[in-house]
C-alpha positions in Angstrom: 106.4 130.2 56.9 103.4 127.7 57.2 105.1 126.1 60.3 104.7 128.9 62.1 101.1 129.8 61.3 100.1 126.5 62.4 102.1 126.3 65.6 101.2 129.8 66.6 97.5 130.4 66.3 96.4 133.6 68.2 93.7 133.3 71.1 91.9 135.7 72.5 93.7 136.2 75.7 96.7 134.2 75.2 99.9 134.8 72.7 102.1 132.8 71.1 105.8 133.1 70.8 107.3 130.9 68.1 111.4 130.7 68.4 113.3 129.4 65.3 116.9 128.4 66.2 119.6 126.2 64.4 122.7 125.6 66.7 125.2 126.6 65.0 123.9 130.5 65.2 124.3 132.3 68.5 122.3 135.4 67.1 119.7 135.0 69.7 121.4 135.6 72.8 120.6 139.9 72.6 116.8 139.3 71.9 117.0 136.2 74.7 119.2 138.4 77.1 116.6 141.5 76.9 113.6 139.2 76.8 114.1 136.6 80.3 113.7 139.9 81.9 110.3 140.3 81.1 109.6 136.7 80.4 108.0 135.5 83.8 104.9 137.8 83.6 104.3 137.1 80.4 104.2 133.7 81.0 102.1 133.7 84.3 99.8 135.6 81.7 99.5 132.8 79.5 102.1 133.7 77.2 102.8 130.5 75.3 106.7 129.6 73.7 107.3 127.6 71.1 110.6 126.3 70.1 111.7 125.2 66.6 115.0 123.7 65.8 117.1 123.2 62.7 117.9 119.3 62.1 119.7 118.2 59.6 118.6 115.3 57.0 120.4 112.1 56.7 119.6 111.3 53.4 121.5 108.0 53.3 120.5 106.6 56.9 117.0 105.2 55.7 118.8 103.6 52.2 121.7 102.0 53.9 120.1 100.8 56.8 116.2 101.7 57.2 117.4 103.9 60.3 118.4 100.6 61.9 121.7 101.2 63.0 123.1 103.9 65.1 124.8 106.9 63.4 127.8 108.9 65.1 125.9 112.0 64.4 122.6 111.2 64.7 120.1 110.0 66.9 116.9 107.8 65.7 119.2 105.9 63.3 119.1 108.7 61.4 116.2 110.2 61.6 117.5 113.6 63.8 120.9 114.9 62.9 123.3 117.5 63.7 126.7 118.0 63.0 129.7 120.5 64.6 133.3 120.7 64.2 134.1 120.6 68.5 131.0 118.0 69.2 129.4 115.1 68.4 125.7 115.4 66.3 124.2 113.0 69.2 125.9 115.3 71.8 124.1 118.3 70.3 120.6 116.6 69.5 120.5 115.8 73.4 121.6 119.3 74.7 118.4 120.4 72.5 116.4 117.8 74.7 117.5 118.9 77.4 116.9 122.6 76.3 113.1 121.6 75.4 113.0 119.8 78.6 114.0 123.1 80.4 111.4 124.8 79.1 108.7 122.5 80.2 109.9 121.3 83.6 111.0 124.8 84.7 110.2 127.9 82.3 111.2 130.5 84.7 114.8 129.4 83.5 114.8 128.4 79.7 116.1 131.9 78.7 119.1 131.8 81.5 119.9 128.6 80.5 119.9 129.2 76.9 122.4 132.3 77.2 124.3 130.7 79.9 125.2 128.0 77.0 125.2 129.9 74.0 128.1 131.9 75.9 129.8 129.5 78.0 129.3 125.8 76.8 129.0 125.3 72.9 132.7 124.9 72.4 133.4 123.1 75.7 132.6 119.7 77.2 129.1 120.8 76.9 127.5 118.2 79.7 129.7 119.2 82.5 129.1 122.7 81.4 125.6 122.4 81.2 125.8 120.8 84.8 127.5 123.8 86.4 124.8 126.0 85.9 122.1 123.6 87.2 124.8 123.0 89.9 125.6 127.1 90.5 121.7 127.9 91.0 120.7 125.0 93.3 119.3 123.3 90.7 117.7 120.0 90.4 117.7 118.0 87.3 115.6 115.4 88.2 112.6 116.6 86.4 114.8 117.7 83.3 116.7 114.5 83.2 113.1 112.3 83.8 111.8 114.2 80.6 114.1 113.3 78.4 114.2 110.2 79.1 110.5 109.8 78.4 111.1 111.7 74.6 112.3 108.4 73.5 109.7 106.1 72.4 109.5 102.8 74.0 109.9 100.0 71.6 112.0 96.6 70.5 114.8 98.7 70.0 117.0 98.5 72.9 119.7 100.9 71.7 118.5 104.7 72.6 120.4 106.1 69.7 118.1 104.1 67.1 114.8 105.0 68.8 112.6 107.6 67.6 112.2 110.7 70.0 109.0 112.8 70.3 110.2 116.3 70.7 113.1 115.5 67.4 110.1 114.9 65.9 108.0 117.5 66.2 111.1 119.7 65.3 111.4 117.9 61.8 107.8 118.0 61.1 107.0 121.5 61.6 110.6 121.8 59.2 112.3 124.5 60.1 115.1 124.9 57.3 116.4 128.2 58.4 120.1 128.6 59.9 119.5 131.6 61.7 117.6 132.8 64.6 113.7 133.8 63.9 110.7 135.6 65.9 107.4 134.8 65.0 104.3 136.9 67.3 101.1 134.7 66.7 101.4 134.6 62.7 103.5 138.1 62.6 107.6 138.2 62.0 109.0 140.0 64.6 112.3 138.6 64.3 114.0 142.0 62.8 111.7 144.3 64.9 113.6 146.8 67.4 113.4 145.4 71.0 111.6 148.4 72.3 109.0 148.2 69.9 108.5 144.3 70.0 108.0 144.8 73.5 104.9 147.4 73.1 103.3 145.1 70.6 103.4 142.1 73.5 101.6 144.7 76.1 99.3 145.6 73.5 98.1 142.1 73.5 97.9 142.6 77.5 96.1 145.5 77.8 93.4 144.6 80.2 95.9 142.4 82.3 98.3 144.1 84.9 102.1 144.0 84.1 104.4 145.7 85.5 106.7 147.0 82.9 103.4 147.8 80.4 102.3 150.8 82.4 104.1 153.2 81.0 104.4 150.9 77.2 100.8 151.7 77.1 100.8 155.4 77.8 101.5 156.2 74.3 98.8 153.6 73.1 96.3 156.0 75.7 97.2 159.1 73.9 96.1 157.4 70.5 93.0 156.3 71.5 91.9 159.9 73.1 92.8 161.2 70.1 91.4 158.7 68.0 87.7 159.5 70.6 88.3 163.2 69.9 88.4 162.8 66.0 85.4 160.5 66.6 83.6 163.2 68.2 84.7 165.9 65.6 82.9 163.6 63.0 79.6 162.8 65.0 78.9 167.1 65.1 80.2 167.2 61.5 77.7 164.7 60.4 75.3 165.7 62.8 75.3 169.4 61.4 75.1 168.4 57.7 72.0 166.0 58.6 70.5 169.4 60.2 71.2 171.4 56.9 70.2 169.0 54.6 67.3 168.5 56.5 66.6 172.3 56.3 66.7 172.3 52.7 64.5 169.3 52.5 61.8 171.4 54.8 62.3 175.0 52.6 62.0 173.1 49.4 58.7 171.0 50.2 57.1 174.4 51.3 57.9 175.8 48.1 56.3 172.6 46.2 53.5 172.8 48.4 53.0 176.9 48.4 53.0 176.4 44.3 50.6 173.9 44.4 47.9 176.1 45.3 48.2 178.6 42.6 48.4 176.1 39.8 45.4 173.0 38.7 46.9 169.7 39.7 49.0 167.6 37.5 49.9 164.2 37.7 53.8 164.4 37.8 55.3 161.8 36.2 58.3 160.0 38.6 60.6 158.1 36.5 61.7 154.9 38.0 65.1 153.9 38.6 67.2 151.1 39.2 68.6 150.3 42.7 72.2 150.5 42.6 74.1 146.9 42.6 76.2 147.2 46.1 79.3 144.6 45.8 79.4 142.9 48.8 82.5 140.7 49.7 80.5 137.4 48.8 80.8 139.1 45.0 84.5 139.3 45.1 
């Protein structure tokens, strides 16, 4: 899980979200479906998402032809693949674009968008369906369509499908072998964690920031931390009373040495010396 705890490195105010998808799983739409409705706050809150997607290797691209020639399902010569039994691997490596793209150029509807295709478009003509929902909300693609376009990197190559793309390859540095959906909170795996309680930890991380649907998350959180000042109170007396009969003793028993010394001639008492304790600090371990 190294991927993840480089991409997601907590801050003090901000979070980080890391999403691992691979295409051919769909088991993200009830955590996506739950989580667009409390996505927009989070984000204006500095809430940061990061995206990982499974690519597949072409193993035989770079031997054949040095990722030269274009590749049915493929896009880089090679380099980014993906592979379906209802689309083309190019078809599918530029729906992820423009899924990346979405996320970027207009956050507020990555998590619509996502469902709305995971539900209605991976086993259809997936541009047209992908249009209609851009088309259904009034949508314009300009932006979307402007950033993917800029993915690919400008070189010699004149053919698209051979070029190497920026966002394909962050996806297959950061390596994301898994074929199943993933939720990563800062460093933590979340991705099996009950909605309700997901959702507490993310206010938790918002607690001096006002959101809407934290107020009553944090209530319980409250209750904790009275009763956490409470027992913290309990143990100041506790000590408190202890250092006052402790220092009672202290006062009873000097009077006594001192009452005894009158009655009997002075003698040098001999102290014996002792060692200081070794403490093991941390730098020890």
């Amino acid at each position: 899980m190294l991927y993840f705890i480089l991409i997601a490195i907590a801050v003090s105010k901000d979070a980080n979200l890391t999403i691992g998808l691979d295409f051919s799983d769909n088991s993200y739409l009830d955590f996506f479906s739950s989580f667009s409705k409390h996505y927009d706050e989070f984000h204006q809150n500095g809430l940061k998402v990061n995206i990982v997607q499974h690519l597949l290797p072409c193993y035989s691209c770079y031997k054949r032809h040095q990722f030269k020639q274009p590749e049915k399902n493929c896009l880089g010569g090679g380099r980014y693949c993906q592979y379906s039994d209802y689309a083309s691997g190019q078809v599918i490596l530029k729906e992820l674009l423009r899924q990346q793209c979405v996320l970027q150029v207009l956050p507020n509807h990555y998590f619509n968008y996502t469902i709305y295709f995971g539900q209605q478009c991976k086993k259809s003509t997936m541009v047209n369906c992908a249009q209609t929902y851009f088309s259904n909300n009034n949508i314009s693609t300009e932006g979307i369509d402007t950033c993917v376009e800029n993915s690919f990197e400008e070189g010699e190559e004149v053919n698209q499908e051979i070029r190497t793309n920026k966002i394909l390859n962050q996806y297959k540095e950061l390596q994301y072998n898994q074929t199943s959906f993933s939720v990563h909170l800062d460093s933590s795996d979340i991705t099996n964690t009950p909605y309700d309680e997901f959702l507490s930890t993310m206010c938790s991380k918002y607690i001096n920031i006002s959101i809407s649907f934290c107020k009553n998350i944090e209530k319980p959180n409250k209750q904790t931390d009275n009763g956490n000042t409470l027992e913290q109170v309990f143990l100041f007396f506790f000590a408190l009373i202890i250092l006052i009969l402790t220092a009672s003793g202290g006062w009873t028993l000097l009077s006594k040495i001192q009452f005894g010394s009158s009655l009997v001639p002075k003698s040098r008492i001999a102290i014996p010396k002792l060692e200081g304790d070794h403490i093991i600090q941390e730098d020890d371990i």
